[in-house]
N, C-alpha and C positions, 0 to 999 in steps of 0.2 A: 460324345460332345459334352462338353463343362459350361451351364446354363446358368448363370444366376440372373433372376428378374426384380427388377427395383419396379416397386409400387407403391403409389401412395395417391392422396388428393393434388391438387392443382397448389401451387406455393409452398408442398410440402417439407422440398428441400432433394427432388429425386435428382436433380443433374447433378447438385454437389456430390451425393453419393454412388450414385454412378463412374463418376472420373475418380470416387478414392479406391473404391471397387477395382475399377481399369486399372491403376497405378499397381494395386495390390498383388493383383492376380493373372496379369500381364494381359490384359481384353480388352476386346474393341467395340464401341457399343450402338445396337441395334435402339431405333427411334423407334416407339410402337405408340405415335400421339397422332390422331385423326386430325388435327391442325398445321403441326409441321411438315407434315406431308407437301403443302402446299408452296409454291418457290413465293418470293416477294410476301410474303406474309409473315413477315419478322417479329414487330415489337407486339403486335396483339396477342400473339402463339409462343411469348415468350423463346425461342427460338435458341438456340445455344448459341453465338458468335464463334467463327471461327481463331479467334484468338485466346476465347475463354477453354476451347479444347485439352489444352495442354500437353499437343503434339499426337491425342489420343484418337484415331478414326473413329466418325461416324455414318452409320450407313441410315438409309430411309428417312432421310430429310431430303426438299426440294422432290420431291418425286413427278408432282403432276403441278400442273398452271389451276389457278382459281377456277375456272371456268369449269375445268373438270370435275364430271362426276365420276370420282374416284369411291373403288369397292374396298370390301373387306378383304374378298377372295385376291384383286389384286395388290391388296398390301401382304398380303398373306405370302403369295410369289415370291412376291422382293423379298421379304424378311425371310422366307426360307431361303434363298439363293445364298443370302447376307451372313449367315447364320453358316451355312455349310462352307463356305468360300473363309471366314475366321476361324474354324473349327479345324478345314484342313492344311492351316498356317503353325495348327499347334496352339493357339489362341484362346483366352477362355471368352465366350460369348455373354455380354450385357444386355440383355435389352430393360430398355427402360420407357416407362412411358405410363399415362395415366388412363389410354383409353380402354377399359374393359374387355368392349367389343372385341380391340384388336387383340390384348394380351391372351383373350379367352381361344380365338379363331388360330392366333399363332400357337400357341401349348398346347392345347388340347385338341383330343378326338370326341368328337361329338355324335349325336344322332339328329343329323342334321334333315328337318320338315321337310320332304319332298312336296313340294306346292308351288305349281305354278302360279308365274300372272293372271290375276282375275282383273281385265281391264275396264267391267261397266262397275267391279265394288270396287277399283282405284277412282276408276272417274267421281262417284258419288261422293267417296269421300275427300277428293280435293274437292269440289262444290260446297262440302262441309267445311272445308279448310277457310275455303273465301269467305264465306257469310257468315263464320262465327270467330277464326281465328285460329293460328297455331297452338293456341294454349287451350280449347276448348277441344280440338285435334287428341292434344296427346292427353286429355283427363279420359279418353276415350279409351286408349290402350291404358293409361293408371288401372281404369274400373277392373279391367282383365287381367293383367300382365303388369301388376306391381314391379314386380323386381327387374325385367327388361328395361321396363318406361324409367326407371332410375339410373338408366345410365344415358339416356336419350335425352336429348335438347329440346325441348317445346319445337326449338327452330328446325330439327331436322328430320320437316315433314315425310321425307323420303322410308326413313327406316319405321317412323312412325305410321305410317301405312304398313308396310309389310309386315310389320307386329299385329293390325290389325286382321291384314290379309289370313294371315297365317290360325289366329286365334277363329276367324270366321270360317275357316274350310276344313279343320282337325278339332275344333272346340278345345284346345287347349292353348296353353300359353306359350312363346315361343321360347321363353326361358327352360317349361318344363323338358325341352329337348334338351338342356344341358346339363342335364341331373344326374347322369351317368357319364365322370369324364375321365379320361386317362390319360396321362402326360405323354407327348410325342417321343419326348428325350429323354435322354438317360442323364443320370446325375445332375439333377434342377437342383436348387437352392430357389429361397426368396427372400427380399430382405426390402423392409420400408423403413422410410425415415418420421414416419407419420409417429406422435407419443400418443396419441388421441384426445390430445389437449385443442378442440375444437375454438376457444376464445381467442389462442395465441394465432392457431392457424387462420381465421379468421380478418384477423387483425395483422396480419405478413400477406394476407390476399388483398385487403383496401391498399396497405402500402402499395405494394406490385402494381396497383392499377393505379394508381395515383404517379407513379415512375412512369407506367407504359404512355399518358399523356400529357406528362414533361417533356419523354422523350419523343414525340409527336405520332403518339397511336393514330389520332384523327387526322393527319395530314396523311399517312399509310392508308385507311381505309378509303379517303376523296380518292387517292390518286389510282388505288385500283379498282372503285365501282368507275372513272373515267375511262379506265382501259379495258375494263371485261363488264360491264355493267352491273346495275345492283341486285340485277337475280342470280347471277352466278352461285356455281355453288359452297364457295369456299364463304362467298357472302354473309352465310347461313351461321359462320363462327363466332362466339363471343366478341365484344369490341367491335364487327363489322355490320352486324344487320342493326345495331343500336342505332350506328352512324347512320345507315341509309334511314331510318323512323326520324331521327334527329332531322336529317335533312328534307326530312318531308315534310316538316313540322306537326307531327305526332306529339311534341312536347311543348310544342307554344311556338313564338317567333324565335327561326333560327338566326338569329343577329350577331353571333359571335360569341368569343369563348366567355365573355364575362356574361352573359344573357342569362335568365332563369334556365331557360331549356335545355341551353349546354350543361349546366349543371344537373340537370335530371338526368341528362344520358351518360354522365360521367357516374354520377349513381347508380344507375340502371347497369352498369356492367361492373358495377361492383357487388351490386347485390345477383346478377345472374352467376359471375364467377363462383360466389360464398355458393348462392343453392347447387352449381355444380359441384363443387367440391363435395355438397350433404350426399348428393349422390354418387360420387365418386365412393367416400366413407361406405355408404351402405353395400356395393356390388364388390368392393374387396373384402367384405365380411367372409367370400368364400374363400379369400386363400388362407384364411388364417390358420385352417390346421393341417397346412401343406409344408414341406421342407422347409425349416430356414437357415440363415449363417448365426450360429448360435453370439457371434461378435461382429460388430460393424465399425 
């Protein structure tokens, strides 16, 4: 199987090189982004359009509805399915995508923590969640498990638990289980479009978010907390849990798009996007001295 993985931060520029990649090398390319997973969750997930494709298939988009709490292990399915099903078309396989998690669970073999559910130290620590907050949540797993907690979302208390679980029942970090990894496939490549010019990337993320509500990011996320409500878990993504704080008036009065507040939250998720990206940056430190295409 002929593997090349596009990786980078968020705005980096991974879907363009992807489809030149696909053009290239005759491939069809595999989605590995824990956001577009999601159906109806377009302009905040950046989302490819079907007509920016350029006739080129993509697989592992649309997978589950907001509501779902979708896994690693089940993206893992699909994408192996996805992967073998282009492979034996003769096809080189692309995956591309920015989420760690998934690129790590898709490629590699791990020494994966045997550790069950501990359901009275979950409960405790969502009690901790309520009374201090998401962001007090994951400085929790920081203290232990630096390099996990960096690819984790304050907002998604879900994994930030099990980071904790895991650190609480084996005393190590949940990262340290992937410190011994070996590639599934045979003949990987990787190739990012990132130059490590932080300012620029930076400044191409405020753009993008400033596009995403032109193009009516907040009229997307009213109309699906309306239709799945605002704890869903797709909720939980950039652009959407802002909306629901915004509408709750966590930022002042939500009075419309000229109001102070709206402007806080259109902030608020340009400055979350940039810190994910800082994270993003930091958890691809590890493929750096892994196979690349020596030209892009």
């Amino acid at each position: 199987m002929n593997v090349i993985v596009v990786y980078g931060p968020t705005a980096s520029g991974k879907t363009a090189l992807s489809l030149e990649l696909a053009e290239r090398f005759g491939g069809e390319v595999v989605s590995a982004d824990s956001r577009q997973i999601f159906r109806e969750m377009e302009i905040g997930t950046g989302k490819i359009k079907p007509e920016e494709m350029r006739g080129i298939p993509h697989h592992c988009l649309d997978l589950a509805d907001p509501s779902e709490d979708f896994s690693v292990a089940l993206f893992v399915k699909a994408a192996t399915g996805a992967m073998e099903d282009i492979a034996s078309r003769g096809k080189t396989v692309i995956v591309c995508g920015g989420t760690g998690l998934y690129l790590d669970a898709l490629l590699f073999e791990f020494d994966v923590p045997e550790v069950p559910p501990d359901k009275e130290l979950r409960a405790d620590l969502e009690t901790f969640r309520l009374e201090n907050g998401n962001e007090a949540l994951w400085r929790k797993l920081e203290a232990v498990d630096p390099e996990y907690a960096a690819q984790i979302h304050p907002n998604n208390s879900h994994y930030v638990v099990r980071g904790l679980e895991v650190f609480a029942k084996t005393g190590k970090s949940k990262a340290s289980f992937h410190t011994e990894r070996k590639l599934k496939f045979e003949n990987v490549a990787f190739a990012t479009p990132y130059d490590g010019d932080r300012a620029s990337l930076y400044a191409r993320i405020d753009a993008r978010v400033r596009k995403m509500f032109a193009d009516g990011l907040f009229e997307e996320a009213v109309a699906l907390m309306e239709k799945y409500g605002k704890t869903a878990f797709g909720m939980k993504c950039i652009g959407y849990g802002e909306a629901v704080r915004y509408l709750e008036g966590e930022f002042g009065d939500p009075s419309g798009k000229d109001s102070p507040a709206f402007e806080k939250y259109e902030n608020l998720v340009a400055q979350n996007s940039r810190n994910y990206a800082k994270r993003q940056i930091t958890w691809n430190k590890r493929y750096a001295g892994l196979p690349h295409l020596r030209s892009q």
